[in-house]
C-alpha positions in Angstrom: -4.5 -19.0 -0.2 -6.2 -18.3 3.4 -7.0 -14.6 3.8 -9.7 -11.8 3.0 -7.7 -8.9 2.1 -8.7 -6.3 -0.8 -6.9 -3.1 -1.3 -7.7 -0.5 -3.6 -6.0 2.8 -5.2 -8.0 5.1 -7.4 -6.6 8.3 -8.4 -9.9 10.3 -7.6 -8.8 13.5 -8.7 -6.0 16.3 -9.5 -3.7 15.3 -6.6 -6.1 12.9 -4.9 -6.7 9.1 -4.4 -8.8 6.8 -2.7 -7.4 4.1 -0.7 -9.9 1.3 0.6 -8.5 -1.9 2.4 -11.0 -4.8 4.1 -10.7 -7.8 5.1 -14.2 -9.7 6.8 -13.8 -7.5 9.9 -12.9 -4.5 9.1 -12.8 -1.6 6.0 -11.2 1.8 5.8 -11.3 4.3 2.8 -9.7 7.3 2.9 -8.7 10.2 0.6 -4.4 10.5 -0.2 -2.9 13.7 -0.9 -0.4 13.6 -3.4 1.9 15.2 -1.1 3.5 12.2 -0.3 4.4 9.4 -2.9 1.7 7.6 -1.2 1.5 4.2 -3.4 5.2 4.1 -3.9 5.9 4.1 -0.4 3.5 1.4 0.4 5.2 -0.7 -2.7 8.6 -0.3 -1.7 7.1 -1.3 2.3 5.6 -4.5 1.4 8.8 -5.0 -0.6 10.9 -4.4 2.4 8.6 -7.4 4.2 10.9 -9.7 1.9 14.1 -8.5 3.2 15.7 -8.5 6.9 13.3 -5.7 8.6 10.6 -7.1 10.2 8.6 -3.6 10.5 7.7 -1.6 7.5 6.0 1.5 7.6 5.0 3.9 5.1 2.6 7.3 5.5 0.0 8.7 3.6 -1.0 12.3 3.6 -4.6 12.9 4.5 -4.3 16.9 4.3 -4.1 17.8 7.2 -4.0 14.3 9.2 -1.3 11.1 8.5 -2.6 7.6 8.1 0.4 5.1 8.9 0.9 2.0 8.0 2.7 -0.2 10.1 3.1 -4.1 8.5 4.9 -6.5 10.7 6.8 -9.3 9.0 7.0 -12.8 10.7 7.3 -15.4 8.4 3.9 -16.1 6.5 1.8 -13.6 8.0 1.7 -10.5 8.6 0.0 -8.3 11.2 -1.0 -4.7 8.8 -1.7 -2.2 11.5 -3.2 1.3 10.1 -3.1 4.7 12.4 -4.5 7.8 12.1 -2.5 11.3 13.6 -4.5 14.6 13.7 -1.7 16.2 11.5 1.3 15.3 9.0 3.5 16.5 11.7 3.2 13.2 13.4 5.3 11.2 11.3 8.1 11.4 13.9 5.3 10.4 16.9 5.3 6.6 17.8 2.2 4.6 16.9 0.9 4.3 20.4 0.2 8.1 20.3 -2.2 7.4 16.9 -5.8 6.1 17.1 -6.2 2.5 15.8 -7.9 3.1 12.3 -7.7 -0.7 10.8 -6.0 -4.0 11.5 -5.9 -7.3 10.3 -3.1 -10.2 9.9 -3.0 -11.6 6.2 -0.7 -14.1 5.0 2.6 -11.5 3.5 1.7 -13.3 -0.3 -2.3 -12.4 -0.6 -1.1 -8.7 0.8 1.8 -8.2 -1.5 -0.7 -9.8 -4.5 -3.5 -7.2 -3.4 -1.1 -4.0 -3.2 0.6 -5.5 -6.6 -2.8 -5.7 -8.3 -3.9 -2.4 -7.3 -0.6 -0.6 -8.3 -0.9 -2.3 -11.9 -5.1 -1.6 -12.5 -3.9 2.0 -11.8 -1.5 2.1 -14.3 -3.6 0.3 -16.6 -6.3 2.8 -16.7 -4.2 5.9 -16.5 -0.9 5.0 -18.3 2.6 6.7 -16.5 1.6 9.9 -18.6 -1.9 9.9 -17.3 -0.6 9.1 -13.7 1.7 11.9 -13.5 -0.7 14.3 -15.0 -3.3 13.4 -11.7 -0.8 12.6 -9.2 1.3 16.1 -10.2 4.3 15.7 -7.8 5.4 12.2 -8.8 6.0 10.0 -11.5 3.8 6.2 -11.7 6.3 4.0 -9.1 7.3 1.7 -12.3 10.3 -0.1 -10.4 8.7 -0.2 -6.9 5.8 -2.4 -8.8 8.2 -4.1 -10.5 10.5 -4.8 -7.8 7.4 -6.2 -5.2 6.1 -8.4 -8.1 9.4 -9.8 -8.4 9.9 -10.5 -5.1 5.9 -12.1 -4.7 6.4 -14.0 -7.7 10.0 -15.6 -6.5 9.2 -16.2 -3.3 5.7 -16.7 -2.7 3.5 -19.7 -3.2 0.4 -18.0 -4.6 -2.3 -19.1 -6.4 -4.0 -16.3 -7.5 -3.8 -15.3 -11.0 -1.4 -13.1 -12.4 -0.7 -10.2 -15.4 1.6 -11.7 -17.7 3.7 -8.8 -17.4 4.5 -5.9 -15.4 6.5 -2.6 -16.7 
C-alpha cells in the first residue's frame, strides 16, 4: 500500500497524551488534554470517511489551544489537514482562521490502519481499567475501535498485518 503515514497515541500522563503523526514531509507531536475524548473522536472521524460525509473533523484539547483535524474523503485518498487555534474557544471558527500545523494526503486504508493500530497498542499496554485511570474523564473508546476496524477490514484492500482481534 502507497503511503508514509505513522500516527501515535501515548497516554503520557494523568490526563495527558502524546499525539505524533508523519509522513516523509512533515511530523507534528503534541500534548492532548483529556478534556476532550480526544482518540475517540478521531476513531469515530476516520469511521465517518466510510460513510456519505466527505469531511470529518474531530478536535483535540491542547489546554489552552485546539488542534483540529480536518480529513477529506474522496475515494481512495484522503487529504488529513491538521490546524492549530490559540484557544478551545475556536471550535466554532472555520479552518481558514487556524494556522496550518500538518498536512499530508494518504490513501483512507493506511490512515484508518495507522489510527486503528494506535488505538489498540494503547489498550494493550494500559488495559480499559488502566486507560480510564490516566485518561480520568472517559472510558477506553472500545466500540469506536471496533467499529473503524470493522469498517477497514470490510472495505479496504490492505496489506498490512493485522491483530487477530479487537475488543
Amino acid at each position: 500500500m502507497p503511503g508514509d503515514l505513522r500516527f501515535s497515541w501515548e497516554l503520557s500522563g494523568s490526563a495527558w497524551a502524546t499525539c505524533r503523526v508523519a509522513d516523509s514531509s512533515w511530523s507534528l507531536k503534541r500534548t492532548v488534554s483529556y478534556c476532550t475524548d480526544a482518540l475517540a473522536d478521531l476513531l469515530r472521524s476516520v469511521a465517518g470517511l466510510y460513510g456519505p460525509t466527505h469531511i470529518q473533523r474531530a478536535s483535540f484539547d491542547l489546554e489552552p489551544s485546539e488542534m483540529r483535524w480536518v480529513i477529506r474523503g474522496r475515494g481512495a485518498e484522503v487529504p488529513i489537514t491538521i490546524y492549530e487555534f490559540p484557544d478551545v474557544t475556536s471550535y466554532d471558527r472555520p479552518e481558514s482562521e487556524g494556522r496550518l500545523a500538518w498536512t499530508s494526503t494518504q490513501p483512507r486504508a493506511l490512515l484508518s490502519h495507522a489510527v486503528v493500530e494506535a488505538a489498540q497498542e494503547v489498550l494493550r499496554i494500559h488495559g480499559e481499567d488502566g486507560y480510564r485511570a490516566k485518561w480520568v474523564q472517559h472510558p477506553f473508546p472500545v466500540a469506536a475501535l471496533r467499529d473503524l476496524r470493522r469498517l477497514h477490514m470490510r472495505d479496504d484492500s490492505c496489506g498490512l498485518p493485522h491483530w487477530a482481534s479487537t475488543p
